[in-house]
DSSP file (Angstrom, degrees, kcal/mol; ACC not computed):
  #  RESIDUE AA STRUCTURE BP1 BP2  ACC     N-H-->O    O-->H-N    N-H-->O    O-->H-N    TCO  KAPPA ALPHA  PHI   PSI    X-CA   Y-CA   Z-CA
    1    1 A X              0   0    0      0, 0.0   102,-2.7     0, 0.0     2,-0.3   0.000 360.0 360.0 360.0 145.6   12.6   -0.6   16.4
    2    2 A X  B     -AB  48 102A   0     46,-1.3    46,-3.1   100,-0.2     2,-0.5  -0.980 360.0-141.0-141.6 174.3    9.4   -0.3   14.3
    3    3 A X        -     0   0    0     98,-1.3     2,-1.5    -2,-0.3    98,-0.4  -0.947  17.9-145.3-124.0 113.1    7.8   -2.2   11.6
    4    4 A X        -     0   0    0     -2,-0.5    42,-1.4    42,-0.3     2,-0.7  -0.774   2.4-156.0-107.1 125.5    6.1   -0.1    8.8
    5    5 A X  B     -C   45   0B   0     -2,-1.5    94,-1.5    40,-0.2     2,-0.6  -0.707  22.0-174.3 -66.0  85.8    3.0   -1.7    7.4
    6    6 A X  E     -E   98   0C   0     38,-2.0     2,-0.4    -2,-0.7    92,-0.2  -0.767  14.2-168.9-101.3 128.0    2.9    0.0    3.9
    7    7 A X  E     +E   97   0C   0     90,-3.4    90,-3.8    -2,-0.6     2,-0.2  -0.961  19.7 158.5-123.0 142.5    0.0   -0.6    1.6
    8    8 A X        -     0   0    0     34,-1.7     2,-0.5    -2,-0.4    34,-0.4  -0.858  45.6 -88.2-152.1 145.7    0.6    0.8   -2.1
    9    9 A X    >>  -     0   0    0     86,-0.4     3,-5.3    -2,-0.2     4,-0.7  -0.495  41.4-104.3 -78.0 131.1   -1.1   -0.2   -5.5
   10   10 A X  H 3> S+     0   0    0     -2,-0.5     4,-0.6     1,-0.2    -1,-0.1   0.670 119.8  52.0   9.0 -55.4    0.3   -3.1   -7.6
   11   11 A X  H 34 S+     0   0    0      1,-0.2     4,-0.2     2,-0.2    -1,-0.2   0.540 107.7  53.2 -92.6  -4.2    1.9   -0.4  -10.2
   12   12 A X  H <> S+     0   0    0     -3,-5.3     4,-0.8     2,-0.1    -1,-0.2   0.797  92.4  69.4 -98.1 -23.4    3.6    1.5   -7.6
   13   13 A X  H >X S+     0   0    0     -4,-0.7     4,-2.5     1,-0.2     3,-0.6   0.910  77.6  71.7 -81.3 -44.3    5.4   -1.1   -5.9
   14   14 A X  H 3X S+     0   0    0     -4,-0.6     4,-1.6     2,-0.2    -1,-0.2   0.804 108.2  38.3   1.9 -62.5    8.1   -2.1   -8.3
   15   15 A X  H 3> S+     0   0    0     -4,-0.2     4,-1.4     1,-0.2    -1,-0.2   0.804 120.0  45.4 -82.9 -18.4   10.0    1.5   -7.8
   16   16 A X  H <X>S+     0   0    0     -4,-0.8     4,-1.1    -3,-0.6     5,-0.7   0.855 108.2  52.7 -83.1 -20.6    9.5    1.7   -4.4
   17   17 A X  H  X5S+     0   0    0     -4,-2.5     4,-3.4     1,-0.2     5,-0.4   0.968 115.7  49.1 -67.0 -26.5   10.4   -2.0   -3.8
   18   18 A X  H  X5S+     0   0    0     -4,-1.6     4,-1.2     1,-0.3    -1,-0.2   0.852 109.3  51.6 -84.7 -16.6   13.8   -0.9   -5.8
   19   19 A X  H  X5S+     0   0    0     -4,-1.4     4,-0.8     2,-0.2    -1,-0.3   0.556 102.2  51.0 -82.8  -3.4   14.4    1.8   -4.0
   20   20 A X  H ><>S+     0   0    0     -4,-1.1     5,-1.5    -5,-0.2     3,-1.2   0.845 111.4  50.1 -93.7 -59.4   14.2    0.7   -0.7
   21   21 A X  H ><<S+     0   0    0     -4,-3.4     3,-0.9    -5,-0.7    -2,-0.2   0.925 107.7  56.3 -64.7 -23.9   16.8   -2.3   -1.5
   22   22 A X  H 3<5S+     0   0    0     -4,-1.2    -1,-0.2    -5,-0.4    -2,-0.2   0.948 105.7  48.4 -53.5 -37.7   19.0    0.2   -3.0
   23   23 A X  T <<5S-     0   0    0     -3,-1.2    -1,-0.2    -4,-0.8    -2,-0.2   0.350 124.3-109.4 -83.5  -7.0   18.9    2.3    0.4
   24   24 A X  T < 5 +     0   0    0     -3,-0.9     2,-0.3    -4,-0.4    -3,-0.2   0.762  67.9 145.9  36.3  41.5   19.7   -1.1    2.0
   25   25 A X      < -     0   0    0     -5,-1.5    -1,-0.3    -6,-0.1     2,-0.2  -0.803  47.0-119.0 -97.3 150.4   16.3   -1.9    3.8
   26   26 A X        -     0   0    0     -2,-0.3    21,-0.6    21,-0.2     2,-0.3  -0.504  35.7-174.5 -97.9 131.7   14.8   -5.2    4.3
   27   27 A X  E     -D   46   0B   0     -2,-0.2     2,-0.5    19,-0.2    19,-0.2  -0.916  22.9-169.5-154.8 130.3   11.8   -5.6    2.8
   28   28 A X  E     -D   45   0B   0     17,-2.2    17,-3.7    -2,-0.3     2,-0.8  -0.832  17.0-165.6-125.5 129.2    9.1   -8.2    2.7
   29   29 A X        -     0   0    0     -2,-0.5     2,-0.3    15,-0.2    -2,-0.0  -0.886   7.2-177.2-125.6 130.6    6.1   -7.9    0.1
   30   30 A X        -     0   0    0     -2,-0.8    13,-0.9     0, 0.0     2,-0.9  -0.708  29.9-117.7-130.5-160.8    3.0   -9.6    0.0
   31   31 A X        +     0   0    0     -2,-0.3     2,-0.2    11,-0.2    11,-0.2  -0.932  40.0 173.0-135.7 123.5    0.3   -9.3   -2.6
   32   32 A X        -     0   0    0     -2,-0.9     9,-1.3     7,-0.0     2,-0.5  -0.684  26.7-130.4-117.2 163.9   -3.5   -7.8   -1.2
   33   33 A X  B     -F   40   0D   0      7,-0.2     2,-0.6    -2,-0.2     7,-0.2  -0.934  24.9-122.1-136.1 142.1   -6.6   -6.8   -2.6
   34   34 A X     >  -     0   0    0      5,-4.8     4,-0.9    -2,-0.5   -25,-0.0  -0.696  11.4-134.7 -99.2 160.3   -8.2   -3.6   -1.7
   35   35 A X  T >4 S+     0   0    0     -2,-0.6     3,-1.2     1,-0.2    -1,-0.2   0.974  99.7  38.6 -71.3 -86.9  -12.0   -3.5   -0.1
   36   36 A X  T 34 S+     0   0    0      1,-0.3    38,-0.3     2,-0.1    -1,-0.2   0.508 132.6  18.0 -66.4 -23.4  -13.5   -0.5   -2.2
   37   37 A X  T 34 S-     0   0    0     36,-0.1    -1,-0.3     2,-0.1    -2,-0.2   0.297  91.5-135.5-102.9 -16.4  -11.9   -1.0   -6.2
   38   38 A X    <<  +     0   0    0     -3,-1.2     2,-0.2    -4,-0.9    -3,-0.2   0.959  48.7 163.8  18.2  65.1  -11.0   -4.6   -5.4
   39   39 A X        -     0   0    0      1,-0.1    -5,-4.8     0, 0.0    -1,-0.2  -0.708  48.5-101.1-112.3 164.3   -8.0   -3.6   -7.1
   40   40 A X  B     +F   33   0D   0     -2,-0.2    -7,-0.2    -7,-0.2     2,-0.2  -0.438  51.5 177.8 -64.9 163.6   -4.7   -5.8   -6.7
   41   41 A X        -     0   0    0     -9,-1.3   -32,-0.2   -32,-0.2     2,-0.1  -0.386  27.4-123.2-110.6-155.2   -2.4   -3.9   -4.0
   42   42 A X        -     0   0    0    -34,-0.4   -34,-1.7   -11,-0.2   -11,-0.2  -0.667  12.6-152.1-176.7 112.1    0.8   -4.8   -2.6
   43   43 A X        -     0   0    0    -13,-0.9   -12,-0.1   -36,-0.2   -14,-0.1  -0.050  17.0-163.9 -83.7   5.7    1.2   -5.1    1.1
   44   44 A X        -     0   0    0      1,-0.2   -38,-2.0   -39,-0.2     2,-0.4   0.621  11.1-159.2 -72.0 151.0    5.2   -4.2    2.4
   45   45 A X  E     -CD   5  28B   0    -17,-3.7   -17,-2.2   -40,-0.2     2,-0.3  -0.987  13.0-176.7-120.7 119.6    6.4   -5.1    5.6
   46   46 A X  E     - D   0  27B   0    -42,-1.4     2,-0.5    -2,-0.4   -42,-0.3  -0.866   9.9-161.2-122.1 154.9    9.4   -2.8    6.2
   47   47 A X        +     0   0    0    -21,-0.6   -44,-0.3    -2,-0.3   -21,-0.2  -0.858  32.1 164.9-137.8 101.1   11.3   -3.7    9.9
   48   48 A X  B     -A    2   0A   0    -46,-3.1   -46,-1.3    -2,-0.5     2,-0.6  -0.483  43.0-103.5-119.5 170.7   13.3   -0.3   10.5
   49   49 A X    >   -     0   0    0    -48,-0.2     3,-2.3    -2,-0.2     4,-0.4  -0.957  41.0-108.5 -98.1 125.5   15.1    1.4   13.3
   50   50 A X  G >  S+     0   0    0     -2,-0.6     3,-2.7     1,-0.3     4,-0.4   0.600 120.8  50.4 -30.1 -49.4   13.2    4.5   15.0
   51   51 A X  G 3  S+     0   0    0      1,-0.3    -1,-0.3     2,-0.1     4,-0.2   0.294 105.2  55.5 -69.1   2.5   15.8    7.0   13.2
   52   52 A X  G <> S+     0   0    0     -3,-2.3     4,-2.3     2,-0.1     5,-0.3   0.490  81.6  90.4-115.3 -29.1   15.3    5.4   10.0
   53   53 A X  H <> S+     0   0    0     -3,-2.7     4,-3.5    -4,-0.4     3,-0.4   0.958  90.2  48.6 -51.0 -46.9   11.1    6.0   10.0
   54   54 A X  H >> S+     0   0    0     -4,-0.4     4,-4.1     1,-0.3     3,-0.7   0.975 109.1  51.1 -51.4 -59.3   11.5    9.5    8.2
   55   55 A X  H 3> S+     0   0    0      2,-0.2     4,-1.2    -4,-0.2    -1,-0.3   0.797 105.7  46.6 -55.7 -28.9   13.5    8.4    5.8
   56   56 A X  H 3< S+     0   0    0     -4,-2.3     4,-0.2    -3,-0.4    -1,-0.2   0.484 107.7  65.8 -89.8  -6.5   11.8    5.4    4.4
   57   57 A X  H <X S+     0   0    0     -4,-3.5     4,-1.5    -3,-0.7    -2,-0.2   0.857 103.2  43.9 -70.4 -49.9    8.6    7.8    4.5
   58   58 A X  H  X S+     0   0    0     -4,-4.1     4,-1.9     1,-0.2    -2,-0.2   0.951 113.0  51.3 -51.4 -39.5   10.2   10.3    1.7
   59   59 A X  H  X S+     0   0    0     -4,-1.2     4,-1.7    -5,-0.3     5,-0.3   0.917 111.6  43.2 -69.3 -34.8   11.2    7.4   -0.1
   60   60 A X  H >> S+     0   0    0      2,-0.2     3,-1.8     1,-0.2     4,-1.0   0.847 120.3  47.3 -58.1 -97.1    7.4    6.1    0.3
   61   61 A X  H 3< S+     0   0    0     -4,-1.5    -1,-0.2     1,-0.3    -2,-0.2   0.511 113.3  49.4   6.1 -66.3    6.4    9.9   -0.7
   62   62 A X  H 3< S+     0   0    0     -4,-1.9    -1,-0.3     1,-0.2    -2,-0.2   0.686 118.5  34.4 -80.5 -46.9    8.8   10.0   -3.5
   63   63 A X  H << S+     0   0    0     -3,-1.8     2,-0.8    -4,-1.7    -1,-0.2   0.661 106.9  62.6-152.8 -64.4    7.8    7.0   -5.0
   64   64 A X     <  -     0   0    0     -4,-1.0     2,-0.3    -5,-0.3    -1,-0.2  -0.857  63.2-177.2-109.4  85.5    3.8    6.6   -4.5
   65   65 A X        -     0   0    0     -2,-0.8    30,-0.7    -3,-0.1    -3,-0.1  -0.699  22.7-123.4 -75.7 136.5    2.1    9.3   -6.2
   66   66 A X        +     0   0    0     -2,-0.3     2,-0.3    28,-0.3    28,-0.1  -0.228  35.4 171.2 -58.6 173.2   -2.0   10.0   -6.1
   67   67 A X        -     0   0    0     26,-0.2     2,-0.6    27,-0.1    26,-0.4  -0.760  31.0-104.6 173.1 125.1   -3.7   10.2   -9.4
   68   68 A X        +     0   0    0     -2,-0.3     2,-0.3    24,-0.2    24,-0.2  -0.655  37.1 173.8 -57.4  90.7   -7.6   10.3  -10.8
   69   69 A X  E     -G   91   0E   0     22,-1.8    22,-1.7    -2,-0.6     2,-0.6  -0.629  31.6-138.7 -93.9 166.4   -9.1    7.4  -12.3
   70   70 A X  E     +G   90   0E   0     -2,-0.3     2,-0.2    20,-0.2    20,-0.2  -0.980  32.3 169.6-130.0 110.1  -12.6    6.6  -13.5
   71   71 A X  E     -G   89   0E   0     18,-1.8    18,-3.1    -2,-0.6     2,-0.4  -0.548  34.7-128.3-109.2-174.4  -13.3    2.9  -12.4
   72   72 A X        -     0   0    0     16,-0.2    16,-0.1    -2,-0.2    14,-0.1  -0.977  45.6-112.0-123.5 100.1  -17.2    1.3  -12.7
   73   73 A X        -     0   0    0     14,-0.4   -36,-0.1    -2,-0.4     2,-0.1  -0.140  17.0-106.7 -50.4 149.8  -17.7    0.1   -9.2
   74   74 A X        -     0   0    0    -38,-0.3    -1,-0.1     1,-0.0     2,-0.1  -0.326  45.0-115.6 -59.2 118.5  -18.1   -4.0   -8.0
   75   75 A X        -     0   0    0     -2,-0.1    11,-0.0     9,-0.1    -1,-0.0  -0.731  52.8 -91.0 -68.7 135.9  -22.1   -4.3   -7.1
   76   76 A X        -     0   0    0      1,-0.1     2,-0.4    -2,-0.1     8,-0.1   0.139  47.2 -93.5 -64.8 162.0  -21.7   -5.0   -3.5
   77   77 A X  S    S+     0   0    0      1,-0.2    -1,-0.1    -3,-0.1     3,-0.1  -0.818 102.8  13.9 -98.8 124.9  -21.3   -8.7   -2.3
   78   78 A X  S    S+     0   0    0     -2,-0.4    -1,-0.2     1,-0.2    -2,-0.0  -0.284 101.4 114.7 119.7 -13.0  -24.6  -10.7   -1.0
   79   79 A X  S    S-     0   0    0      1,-0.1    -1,-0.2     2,-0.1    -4,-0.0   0.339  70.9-130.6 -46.7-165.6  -26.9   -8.1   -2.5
   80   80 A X        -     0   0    0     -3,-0.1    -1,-0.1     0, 0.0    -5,-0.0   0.729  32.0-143.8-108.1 -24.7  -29.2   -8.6   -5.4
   81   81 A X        +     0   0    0     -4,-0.0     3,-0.4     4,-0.0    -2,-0.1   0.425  66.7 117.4  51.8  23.5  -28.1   -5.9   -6.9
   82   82 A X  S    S+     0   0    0      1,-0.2    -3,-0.0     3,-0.1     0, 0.0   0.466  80.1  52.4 -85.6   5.3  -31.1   -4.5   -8.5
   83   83 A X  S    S+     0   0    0      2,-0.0     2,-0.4     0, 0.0    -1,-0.2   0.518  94.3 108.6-107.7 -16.4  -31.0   -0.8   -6.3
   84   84 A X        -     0   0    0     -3,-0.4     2,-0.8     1,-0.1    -9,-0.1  -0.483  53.3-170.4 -96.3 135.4  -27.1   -0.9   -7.8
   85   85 A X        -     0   0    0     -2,-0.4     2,-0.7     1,-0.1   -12,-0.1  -0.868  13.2-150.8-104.6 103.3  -26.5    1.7  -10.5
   86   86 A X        +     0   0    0     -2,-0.8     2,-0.3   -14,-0.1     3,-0.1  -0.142  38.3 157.4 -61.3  36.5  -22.5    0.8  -12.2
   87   87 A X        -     0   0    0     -2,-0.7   -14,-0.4     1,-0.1    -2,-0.1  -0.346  46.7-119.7 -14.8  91.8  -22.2    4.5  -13.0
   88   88 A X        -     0   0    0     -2,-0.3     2,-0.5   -16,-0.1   -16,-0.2   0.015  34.3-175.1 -66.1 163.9  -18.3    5.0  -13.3
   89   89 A X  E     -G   71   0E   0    -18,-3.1   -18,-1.8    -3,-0.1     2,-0.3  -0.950  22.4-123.2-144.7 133.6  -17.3    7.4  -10.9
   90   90 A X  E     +G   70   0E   0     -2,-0.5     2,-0.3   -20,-0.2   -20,-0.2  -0.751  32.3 178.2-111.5 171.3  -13.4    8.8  -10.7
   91   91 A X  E     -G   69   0E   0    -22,-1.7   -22,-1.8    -2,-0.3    -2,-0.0  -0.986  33.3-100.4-173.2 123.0  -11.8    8.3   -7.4
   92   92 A X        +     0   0    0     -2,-0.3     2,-0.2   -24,-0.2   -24,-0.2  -0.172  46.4 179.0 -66.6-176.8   -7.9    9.3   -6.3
   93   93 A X        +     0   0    0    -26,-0.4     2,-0.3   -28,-0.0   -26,-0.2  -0.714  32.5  57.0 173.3 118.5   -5.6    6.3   -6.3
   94   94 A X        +     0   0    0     -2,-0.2     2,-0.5   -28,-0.1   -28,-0.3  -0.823  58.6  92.9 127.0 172.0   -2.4    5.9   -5.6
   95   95 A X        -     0   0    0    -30,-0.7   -86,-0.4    -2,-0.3     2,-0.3  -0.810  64.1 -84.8 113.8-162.4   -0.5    6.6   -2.6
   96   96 A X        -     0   0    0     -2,-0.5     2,-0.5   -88,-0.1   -88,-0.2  -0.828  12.3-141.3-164.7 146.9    0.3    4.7    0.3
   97   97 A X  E     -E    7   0C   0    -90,-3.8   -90,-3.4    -2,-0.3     2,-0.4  -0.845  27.7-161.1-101.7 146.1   -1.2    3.8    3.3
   98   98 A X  E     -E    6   0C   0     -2,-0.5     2,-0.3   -92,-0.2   -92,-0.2  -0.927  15.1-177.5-144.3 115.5    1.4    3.9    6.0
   99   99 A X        -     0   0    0    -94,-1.5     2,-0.4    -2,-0.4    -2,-0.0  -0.603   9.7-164.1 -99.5 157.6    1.2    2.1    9.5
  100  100 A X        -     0   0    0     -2,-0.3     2,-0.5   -96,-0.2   -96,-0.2  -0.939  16.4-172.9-143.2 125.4    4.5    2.7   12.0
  101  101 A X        -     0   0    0    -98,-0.4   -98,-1.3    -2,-0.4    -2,-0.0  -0.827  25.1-125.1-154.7 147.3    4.4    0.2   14.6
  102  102 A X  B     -B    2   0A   0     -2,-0.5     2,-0.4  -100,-0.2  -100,-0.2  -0.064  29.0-155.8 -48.7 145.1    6.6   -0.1   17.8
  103  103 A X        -     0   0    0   -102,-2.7     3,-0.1     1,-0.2    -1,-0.1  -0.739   9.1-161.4-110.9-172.7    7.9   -3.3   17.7
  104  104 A X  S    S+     0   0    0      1,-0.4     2,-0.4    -2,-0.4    -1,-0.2   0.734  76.5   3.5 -98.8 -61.5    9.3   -5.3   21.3
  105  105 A X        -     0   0    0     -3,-0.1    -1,-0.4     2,-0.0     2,-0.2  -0.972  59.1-166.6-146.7 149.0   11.0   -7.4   20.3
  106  106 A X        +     0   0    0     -2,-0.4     2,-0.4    -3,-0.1   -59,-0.0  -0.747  15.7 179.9-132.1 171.2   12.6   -8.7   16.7
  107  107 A X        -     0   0    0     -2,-0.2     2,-0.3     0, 0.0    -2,-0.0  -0.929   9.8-165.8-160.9 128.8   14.4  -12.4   16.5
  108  108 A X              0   0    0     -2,-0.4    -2,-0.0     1,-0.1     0, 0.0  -0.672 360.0 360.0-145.5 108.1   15.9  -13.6   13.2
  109  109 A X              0   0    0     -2,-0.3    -1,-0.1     0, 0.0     0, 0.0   0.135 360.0 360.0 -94.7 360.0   16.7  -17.6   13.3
């Protein structure tokens, strides 16, 4: 069995969430913030059977495209911020980050 740890932005999870309960997979979402945009995310916890991984990777693929934006970065946290220049800057987005990890043992009470 494994559990993939997907993280996907906010505006991407909605079609993937529906397609994955369409496929009939289980799926648990929680709501994350990412480090460098401190943009909302969306965290899924997917609990799969080894033969299953590929497929709920296309769907991921299919689903969570990249794309170019122009954000203005967050001046970094405890600075003063007088060396930070908010210079907008474009930067892919989009995607998904995708963890596969063996699980031992699964229980559901």
């Amino acid at each position: 069995m494994k559990l993939l740890l997907t993280v996907v932005q906010d505006q991407d999870a909605p079609p993937l969430l529906e397609a994955l309960i369409k496929e009939n997979y289980r799926v648990t979402k929680l709501a994350s913030t990412g480090g460098f945009l401190q943009a909302g995310n969306t965290t899924l916890l997917v609990g799969i059977e080894d033969e299953q991984v590929e497929e709920v990777i296309a769907i991921i693929k299919e689903k969570c495209r990249k794309r170019q934006k122009t954000v203005t970065p967050v001046p970094p946290l405890g600075g003063t911020g007088e060396t930070f220049a908010p210079f907008p800057v474009t930067v892919t987005v989009g995607g998904a980050a995708i963890f596969v990890i063996d699980v031992e043992r699964f229980i559901r009470v």
